[in-house]
C-alpha positions in Angstrom: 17.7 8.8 8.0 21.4 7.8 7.3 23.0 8.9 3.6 22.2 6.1 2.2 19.0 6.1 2.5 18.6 10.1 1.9 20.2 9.3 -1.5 18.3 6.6 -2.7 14.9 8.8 -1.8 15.6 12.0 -3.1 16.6 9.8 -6.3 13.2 8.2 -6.2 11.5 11.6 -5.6 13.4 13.5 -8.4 12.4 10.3 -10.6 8.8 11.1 -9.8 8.8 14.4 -10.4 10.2 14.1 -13.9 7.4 11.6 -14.5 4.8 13.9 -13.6 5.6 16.0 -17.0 4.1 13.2 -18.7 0.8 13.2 -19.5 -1.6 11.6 -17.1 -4.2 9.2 -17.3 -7.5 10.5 -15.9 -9.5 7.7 -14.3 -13.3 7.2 -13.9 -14.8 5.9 -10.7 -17.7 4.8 -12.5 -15.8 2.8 -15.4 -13.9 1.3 -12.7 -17.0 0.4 -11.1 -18.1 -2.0 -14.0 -13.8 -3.2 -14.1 -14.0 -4.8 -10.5 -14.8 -7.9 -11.2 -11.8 -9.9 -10.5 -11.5 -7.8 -7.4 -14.6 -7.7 -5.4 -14.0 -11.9 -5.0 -11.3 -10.8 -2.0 -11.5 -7.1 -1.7 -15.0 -6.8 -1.7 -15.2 -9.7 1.5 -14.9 -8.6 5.1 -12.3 -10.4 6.5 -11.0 -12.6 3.7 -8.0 -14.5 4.0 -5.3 -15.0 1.5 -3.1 -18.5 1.6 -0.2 -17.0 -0.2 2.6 -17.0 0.9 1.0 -17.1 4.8 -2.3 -16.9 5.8 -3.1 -13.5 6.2 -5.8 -11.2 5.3 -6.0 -9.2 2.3 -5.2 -5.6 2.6 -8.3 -2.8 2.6 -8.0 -1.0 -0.2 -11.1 0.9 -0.3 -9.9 4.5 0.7 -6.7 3.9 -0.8 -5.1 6.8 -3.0 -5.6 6.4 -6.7 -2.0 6.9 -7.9 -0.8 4.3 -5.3 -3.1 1.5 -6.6 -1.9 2.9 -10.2 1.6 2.4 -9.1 1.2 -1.0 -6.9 -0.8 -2.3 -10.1 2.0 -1.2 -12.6 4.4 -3.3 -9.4 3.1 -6.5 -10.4 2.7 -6.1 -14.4 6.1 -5.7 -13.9 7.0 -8.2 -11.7 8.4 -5.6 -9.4 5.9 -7.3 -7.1 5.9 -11.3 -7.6 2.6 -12.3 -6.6 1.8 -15.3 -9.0 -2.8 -14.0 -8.5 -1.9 -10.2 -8.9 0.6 -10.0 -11.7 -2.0 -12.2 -13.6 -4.7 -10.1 -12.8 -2.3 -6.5 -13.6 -1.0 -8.3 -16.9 -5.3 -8.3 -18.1 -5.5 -4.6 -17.6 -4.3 -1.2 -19.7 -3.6 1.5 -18.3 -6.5 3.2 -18.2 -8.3 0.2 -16.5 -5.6 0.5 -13.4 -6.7 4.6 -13.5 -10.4 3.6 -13.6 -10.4 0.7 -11.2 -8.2 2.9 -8.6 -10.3 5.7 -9.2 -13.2 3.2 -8.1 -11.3 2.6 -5.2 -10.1 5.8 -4.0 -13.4 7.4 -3.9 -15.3 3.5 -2.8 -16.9 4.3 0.8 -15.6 7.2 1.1 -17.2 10.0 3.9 -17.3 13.5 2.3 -16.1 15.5 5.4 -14.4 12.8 7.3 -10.6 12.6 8.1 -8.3 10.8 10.3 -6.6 13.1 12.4 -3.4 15.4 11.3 -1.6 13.9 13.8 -1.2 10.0 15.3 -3.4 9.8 18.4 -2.3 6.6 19.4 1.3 7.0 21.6 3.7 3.6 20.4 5.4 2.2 22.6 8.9 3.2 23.6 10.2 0.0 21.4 8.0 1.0 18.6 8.7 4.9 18.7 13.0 3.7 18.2 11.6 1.5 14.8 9.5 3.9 13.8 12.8 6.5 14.0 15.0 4.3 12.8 13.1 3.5 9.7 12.3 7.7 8.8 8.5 6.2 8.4 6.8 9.5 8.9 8.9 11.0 6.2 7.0 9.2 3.7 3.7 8.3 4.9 3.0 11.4 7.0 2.5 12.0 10.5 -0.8 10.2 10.7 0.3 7.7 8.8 -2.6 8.3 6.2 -1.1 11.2 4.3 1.8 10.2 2.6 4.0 13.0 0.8 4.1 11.4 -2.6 0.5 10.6 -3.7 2.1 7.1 -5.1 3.1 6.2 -1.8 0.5 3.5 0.1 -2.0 4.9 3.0 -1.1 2.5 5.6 -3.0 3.8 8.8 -5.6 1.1 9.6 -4.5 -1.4 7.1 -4.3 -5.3 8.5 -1.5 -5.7 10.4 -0.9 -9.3 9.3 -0.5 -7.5 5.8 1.2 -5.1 6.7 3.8 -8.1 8.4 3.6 -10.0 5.0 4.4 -6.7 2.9 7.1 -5.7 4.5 9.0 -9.2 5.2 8.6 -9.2 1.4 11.0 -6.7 0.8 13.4 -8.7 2.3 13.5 -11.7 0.0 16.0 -11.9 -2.7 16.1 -14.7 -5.9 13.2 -16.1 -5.4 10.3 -16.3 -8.5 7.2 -16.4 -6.5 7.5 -14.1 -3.3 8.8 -10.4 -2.9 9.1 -7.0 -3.8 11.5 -4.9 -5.0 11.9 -1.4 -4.1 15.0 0.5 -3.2 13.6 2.5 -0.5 11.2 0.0 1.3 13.7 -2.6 1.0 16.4 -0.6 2.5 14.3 -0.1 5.4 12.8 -3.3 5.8 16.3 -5.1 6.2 17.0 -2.9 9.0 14.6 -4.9 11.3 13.5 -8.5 12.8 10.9 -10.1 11.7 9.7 -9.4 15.4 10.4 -5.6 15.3 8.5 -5.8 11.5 5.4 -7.6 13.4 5.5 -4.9 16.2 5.6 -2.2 13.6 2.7 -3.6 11.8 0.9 -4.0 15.2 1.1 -0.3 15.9 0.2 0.9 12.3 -2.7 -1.0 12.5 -3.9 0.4 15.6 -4.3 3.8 14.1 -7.1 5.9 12.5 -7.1 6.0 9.3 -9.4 6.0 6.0 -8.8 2.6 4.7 -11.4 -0.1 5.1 -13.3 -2.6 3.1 -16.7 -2.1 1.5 -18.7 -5.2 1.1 -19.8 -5.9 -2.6 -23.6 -6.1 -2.7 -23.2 -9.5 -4.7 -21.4 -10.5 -1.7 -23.7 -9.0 1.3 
């Protein structure tokens, strides 16, 4: 990781840390349970597809850690995140809804016992092993991919890797209303690559184990 980027994380990380002083929001998986509504209509879908801004499918988030869907959630009430469906839907909830509906979420189809393993099992390809270097990518989501070292950081292990390609070209985009994401660190790593070196990333990512997945809404069985 070059000084730049060493900077701008331990930044984010001392950031965090102060924050955790404050007092925390506890959320409950059952409230959240009864919050879901506006979620369940593409979360809750096996293999729905979003239009916006590509087609691509929406991301599992079933498994997900709380604090990250907490944090994604507060993204797009801020317009940190400029998703035109999801800052409308974040703008409608407090903060203890985000804590209850990611506490539904968290713990949604979740195997008491079962783990992905400490350690990637899949080798990437000599191409993808230089972009997964060059981008420090283990030093925030973990070796496996599914335990990142900051709770608020995203499980990515599993997820859709036509997400994953449509997240992170999004923290390339500058000035524009409708479409990207602004984060000092993903973006900072993002602009280092192609959008054929993003794709090949996402491909890899996706072909791991991991704890994500989507649980089908009984409304929508």
């Amino acid at each position: 990781m070059n000084k730049y980027f060493t900077t701008v994380f331990a930044l984010a990380v001392a950031s965090m840390g102060a924050a955790t002083f404050a007092q925390e929001i506890v959320g409950d998986p059952k409230a959240g349970h009864a919050k879901v509504d506006m979620c369940i209509g593409c979360h809750g879908i096996v293999g729905y597809q979003a239009s916006f801004p590509e087609v691509h499918k929406v991301p599992k988030i079933s498994g997900q850690g709380a604090k990250y869907i907490v944090a994604a959630l507060n993204a797009y009430k801020k317009g940190e995140r400029k998703h035109p469906t999801m800052r409308g839907i974040a703008d409608s909830l407090s903060d203890q809804d985000m804590a209850d509906v990611a506490a539904f979420y968290s713990a949604n189809g979740v195997v008491e016992g079962a783990a992905p393993p400490a350690k990637s099992t899949v080798e990437p390809s000599a191409q993808v092993a230089a972009l997964l270097t060059k981008g420090a990518c283990v030093s925030c989501h973990g070796d496996n991919f599914s335990k990142p070292i900051d709770p608020s950081y995203p499980k990515i292990a599993g997820q859709h890797a036509d997400y994953l390609f449509v997240a992170l070209k999004s923290y390339k985009v500058e000035n524009n209303a409708l479409v990207g994401r602004s984060n000092a660190i993903m973006g900072g790593v993002a602009k280092q690559f192609s959008a054929a070196e993003l794709k090949a990333l996402a491909g890899y990512v996706n072909s791991l184990d991991g704890e994500l997945k989507v649980v089908p809404q009984s409304r929508f069985r």
